[in-house]
C-alpha positions in Angstrom: 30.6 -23.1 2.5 31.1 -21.7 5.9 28.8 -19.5 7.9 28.8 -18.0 11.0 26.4 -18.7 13.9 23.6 -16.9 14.3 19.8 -16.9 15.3 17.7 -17.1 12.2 16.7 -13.6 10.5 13.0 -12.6 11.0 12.7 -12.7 7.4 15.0 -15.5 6.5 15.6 -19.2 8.0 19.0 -19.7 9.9 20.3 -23.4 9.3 18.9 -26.1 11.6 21.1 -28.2 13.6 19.6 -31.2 13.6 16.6 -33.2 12.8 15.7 -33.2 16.6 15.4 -28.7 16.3 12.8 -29.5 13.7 10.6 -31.4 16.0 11.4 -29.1 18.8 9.9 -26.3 16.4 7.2 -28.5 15.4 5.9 -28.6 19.0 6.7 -25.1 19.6 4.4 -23.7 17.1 1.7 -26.2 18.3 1.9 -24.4 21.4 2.0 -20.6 20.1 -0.7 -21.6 18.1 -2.9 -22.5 20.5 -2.3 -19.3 22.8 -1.2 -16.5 20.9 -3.2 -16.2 18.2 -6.1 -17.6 19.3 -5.9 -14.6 22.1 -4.8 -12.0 19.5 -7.6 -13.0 16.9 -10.3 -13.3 19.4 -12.3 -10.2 18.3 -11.9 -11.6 14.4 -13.1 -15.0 15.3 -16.0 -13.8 17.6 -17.5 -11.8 14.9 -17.0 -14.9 12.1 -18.6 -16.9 14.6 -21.2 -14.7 14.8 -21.8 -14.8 11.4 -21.0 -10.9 10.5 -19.4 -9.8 7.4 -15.5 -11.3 7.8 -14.0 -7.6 7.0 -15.6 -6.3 9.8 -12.2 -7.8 11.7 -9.1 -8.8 9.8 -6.1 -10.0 11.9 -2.8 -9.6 9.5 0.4 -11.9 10.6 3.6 -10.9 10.4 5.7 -13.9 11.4 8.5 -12.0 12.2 9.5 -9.4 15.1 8.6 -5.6 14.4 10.6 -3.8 11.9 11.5 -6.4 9.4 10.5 -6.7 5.8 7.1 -8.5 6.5 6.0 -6.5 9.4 6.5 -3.6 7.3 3.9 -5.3 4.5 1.6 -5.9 7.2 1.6 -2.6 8.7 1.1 -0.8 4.9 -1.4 -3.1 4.4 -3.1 -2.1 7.8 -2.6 1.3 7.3 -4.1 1.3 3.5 -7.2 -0.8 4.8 -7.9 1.4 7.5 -7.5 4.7 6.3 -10.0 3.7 3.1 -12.4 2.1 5.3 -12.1 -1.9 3.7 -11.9 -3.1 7.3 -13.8 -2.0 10.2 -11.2 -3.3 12.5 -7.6 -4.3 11.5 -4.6 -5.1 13.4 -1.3 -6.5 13.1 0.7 -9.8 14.9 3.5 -10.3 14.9 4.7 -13.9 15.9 8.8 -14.3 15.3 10.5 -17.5 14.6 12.3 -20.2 12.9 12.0 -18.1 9.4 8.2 -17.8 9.8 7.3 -21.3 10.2 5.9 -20.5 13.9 3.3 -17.9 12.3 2.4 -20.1 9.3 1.9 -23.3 11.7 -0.2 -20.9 13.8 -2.5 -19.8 10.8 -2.6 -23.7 9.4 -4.6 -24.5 12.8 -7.3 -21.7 11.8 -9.3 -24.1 10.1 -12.3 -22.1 8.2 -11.8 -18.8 9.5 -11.6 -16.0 6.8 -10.5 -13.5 9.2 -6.3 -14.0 9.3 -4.1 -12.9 6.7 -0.6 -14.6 6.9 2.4 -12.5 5.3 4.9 -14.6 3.6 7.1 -14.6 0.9 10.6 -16.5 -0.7 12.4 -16.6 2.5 8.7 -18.7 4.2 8.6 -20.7 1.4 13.1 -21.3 1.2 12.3 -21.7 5.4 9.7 -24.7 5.1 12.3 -26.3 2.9 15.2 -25.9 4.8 13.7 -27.1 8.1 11.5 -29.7 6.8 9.0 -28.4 8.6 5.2 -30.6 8.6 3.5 -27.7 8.0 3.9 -26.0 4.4 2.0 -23.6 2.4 0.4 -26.8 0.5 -2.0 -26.2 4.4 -2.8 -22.7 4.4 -4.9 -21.1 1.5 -2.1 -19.1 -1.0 -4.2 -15.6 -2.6 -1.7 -13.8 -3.8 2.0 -12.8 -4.6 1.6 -8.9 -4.6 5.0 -7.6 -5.1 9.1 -8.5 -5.7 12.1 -6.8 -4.2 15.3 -7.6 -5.6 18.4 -8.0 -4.4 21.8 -5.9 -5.4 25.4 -7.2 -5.6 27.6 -4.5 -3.7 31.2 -3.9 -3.1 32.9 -1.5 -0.9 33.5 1.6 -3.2 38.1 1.3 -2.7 37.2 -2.6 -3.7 39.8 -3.4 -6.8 36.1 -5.0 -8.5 35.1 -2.4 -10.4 32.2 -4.8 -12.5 30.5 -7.9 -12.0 33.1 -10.0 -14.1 35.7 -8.1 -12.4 34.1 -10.0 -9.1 33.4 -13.4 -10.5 37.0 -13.6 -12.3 38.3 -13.3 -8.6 36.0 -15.3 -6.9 36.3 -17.8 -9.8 40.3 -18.1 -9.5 40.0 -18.4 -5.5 36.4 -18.8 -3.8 37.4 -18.7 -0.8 39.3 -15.4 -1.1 36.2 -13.3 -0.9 33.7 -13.5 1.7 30.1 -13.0 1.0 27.8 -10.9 3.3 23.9 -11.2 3.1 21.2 -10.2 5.3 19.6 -13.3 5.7 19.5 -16.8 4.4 17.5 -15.7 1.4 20.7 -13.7 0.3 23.1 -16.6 0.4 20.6 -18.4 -2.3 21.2 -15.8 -4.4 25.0 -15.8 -3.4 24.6 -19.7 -4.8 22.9 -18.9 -7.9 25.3 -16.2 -9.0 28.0 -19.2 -7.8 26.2 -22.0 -10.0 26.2 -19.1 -12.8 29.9 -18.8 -12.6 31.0 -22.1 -12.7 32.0 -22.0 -9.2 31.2 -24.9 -6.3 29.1 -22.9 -3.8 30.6 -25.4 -1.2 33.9 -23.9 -1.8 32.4 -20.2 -1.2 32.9 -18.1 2.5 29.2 -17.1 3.1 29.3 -14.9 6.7 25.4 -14.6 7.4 24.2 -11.3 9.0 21.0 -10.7 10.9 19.6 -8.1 8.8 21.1 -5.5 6.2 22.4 -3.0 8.0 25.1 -6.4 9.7 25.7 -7.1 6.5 26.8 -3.4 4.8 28.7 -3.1 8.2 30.8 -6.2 7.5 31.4 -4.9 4.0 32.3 -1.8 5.4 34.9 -2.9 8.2 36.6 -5.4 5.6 34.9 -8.4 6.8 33.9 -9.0 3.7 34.5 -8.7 0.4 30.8 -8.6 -1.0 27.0 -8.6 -0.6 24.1 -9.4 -1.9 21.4 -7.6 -0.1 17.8 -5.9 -0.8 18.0 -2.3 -2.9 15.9 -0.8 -0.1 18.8 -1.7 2.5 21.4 -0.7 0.2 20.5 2.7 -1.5 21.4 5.2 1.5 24.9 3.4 1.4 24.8 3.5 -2.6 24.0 7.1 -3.3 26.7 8.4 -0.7 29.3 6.3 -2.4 29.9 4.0 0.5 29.5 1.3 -1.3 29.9 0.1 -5.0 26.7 -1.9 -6.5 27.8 -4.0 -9.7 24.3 -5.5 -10.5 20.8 -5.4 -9.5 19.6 -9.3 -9.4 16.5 -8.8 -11.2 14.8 -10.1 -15.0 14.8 -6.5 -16.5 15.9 -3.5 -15.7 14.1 -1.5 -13.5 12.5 2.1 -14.0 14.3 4.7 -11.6 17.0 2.2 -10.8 20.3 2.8 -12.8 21.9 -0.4 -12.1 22.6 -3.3 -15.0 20.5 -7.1 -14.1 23.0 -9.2 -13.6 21.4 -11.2 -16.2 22.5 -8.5 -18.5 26.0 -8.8 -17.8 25.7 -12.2 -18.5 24.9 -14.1 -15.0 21.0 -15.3 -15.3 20.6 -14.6 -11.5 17.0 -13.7 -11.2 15.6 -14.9 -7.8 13.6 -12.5 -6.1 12.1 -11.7 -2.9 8.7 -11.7 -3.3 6.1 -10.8 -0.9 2.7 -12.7 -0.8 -0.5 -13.5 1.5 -2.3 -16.5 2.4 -5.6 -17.5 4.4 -6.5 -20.3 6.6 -7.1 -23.5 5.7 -10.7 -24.8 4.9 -12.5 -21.9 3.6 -15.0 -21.9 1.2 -14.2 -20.4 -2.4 -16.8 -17.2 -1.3 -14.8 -16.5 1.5 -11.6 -16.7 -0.6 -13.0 -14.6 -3.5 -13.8 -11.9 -1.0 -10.4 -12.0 0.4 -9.0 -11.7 -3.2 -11.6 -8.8 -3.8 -10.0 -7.6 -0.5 -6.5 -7.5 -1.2 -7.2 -6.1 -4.9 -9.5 -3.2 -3.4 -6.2 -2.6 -0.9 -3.5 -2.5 -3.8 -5.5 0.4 -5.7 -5.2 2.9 -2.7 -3.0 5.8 -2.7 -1.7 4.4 0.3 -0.7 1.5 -1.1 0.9 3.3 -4.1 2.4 5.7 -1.9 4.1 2.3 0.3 5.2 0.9 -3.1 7.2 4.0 -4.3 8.6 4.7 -0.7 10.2 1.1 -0.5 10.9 0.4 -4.3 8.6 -2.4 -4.7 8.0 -3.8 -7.6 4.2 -4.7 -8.1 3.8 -8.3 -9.7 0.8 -9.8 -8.4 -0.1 -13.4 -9.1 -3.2 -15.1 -8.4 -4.9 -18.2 -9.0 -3.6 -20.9 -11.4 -0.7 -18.8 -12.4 0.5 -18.1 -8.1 0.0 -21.8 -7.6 2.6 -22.9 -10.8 4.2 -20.4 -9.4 4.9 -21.5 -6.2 5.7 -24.9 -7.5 8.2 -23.6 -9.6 10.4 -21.5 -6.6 9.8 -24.3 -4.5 11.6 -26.9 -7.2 14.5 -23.8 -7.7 14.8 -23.1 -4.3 15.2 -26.6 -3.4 17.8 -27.1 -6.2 19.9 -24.3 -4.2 19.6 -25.9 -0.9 20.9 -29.1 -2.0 24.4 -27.3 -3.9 24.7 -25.9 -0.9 25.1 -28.9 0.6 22.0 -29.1 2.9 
């Protein structure tokens, strides 16, 4: 499978070069760790220390640059918190890198302190796995999945592919003959699965990674590629105005207020999603953690919240507990079933 060089997507990991990267980001979020968040959560830690109420302060990571998909959680989350008074004083961090893996190692040193919220998701957990990175969500303390977004398969709308079999029967008879388009490296596991699905080698597929959706619909658009799998948010502007073509929405059921066909409907039981989650620190106590949960529950019944959920077409499945930690196991197992197809 080829791919084109790029940075890795704030959301998604880019492919490491070599075992020798790993360590380099290994040290690197040693560092960052140890100044960044320790100055940014200052306030937080002060007042744990202190021993006030730990949501009097509440710092949220986004381990990813402004803008993306997990600084836009964070920042709904912020703004839902503050405007209904759960936390005295919230604010948002952002610390970019390496697919998230700098902001998780960062939140893995906060041994014991309730006050940090890390945003995560499929493409933190797929980045940990491709990187091999020492620290995994096995060291931070998971609380909740509280959403998915799904992906769509698009076309351009004068593409000769009017379905989804109309695609695969293409790509089936010559794989390399249409290049895929994703926004991140959570899009080309999809890309594989839909592959696996059809009976095709995903080795033998043209993947062209773009950093972020709006690269992606632009390669579609200008005939770099052929198709792309990409988030629904990303993708509905260039939908509705007829731009592009969408052939299946890569989700386990059909989705109120979104009149595209699963793929799994058409036959392809593609169902990986991008779900959104939130984890503590290591090392607290099972108080602390119930609070947090009690948190995060009291923050999902805003209007805010509701409000964020409709504006972005979220789609609220929140897991908790025994069920989010089978969970995790179990997209950790598929997700590393992908990554070794795909020859990494």
């Amino acid at each position: 499978m080829s791919d084109a060089s790029r940075p890795p997507h704030e959301d998604d990991p880019g492919r490491p070069t070599s075992a020798r990267r790993r360590t380099v980001l290994r040290a690197i979020g040693g560092i960052v760790a140890a100044a960044t968040i320790g100055a940014a959560s200052y306030g937080s830690i002060t007042a744990a220390a202190s021993g006030d109420d730990f949501h009097a302060s509440m710092t949220l990571v986004a381990p990813a640059a402004a803008g993306g998909g997990w600084d836009t959680l964070a920042r709904e989350l912020q703004q839902a918190q503050k405007a209904n008074g759960l936390v005295n004083n919230v604010q948002v961090v952002n610390m970019p890198g390496a697919g998230g893996t700098i902001g998780l190692g960062n939140v893995s040193t906060l041994e014991g302190q309730p006050d940090s919220l890390l945003v995560g998701g499929t493409g933190l957990l797929a980045a940990t796995i491709q990187y091999g990175t020492a620290t995994t969500l096995d060291d931070v303390t998971n609380l909740a999945v509280l959403f998915e977004e799904y992906d769509v398969i698009v076309v351009p709308a004068d593409s000769p592919h009017q379905t989804l079999d109309d695609l695969v029967q293409a790509w089936r008879e010559d794989p390399a003959s249409i290049p895929w388009t994703g926004g991140g490296s959570f899009d080309q596991l999809v890309v594989t699965d839909l592959a696996l699905e059809a009976g095709i080698e995903p080795v033998e597929t043209t993947y062209i990674s773009s950093d972020g959706g709006g690269e992606a619909i632009q390669a579609l658009l200008n005939g770099t590629a052929g198709a792309a799998t990409g988030g629904y948010p990303d993708n509905i502007d260039q939908i509705e105005s007829g731009r592009l073509r969408a052939l299946a929405l890569v989700a386990p059921e059909p989705v109120d207020g979104i009149d595209i066909p699963t793929a799994r409907e058409q036959g392809y039981d593609i169902t990986l999603s991008n779900w959104r989650s939130l984890s503590a620190p290591p090392g607290i106590t099972d108080d602390q953690a119930a609070g947090l949960e009690s948190l995060i529950e009291d923050t999902l019944a805003t209007d805010e919240w509701s409000a964020a959920v409709d504006r972005y077409h979220w789609t609220p499945q929140v897991r908790t507990g025994d069920e989010l930690d089978a969970f995790l196991d179990e997209e950790r197992a598929r997700i590393e079933r992908l990554y070794e197809e795909m020859g990494l």
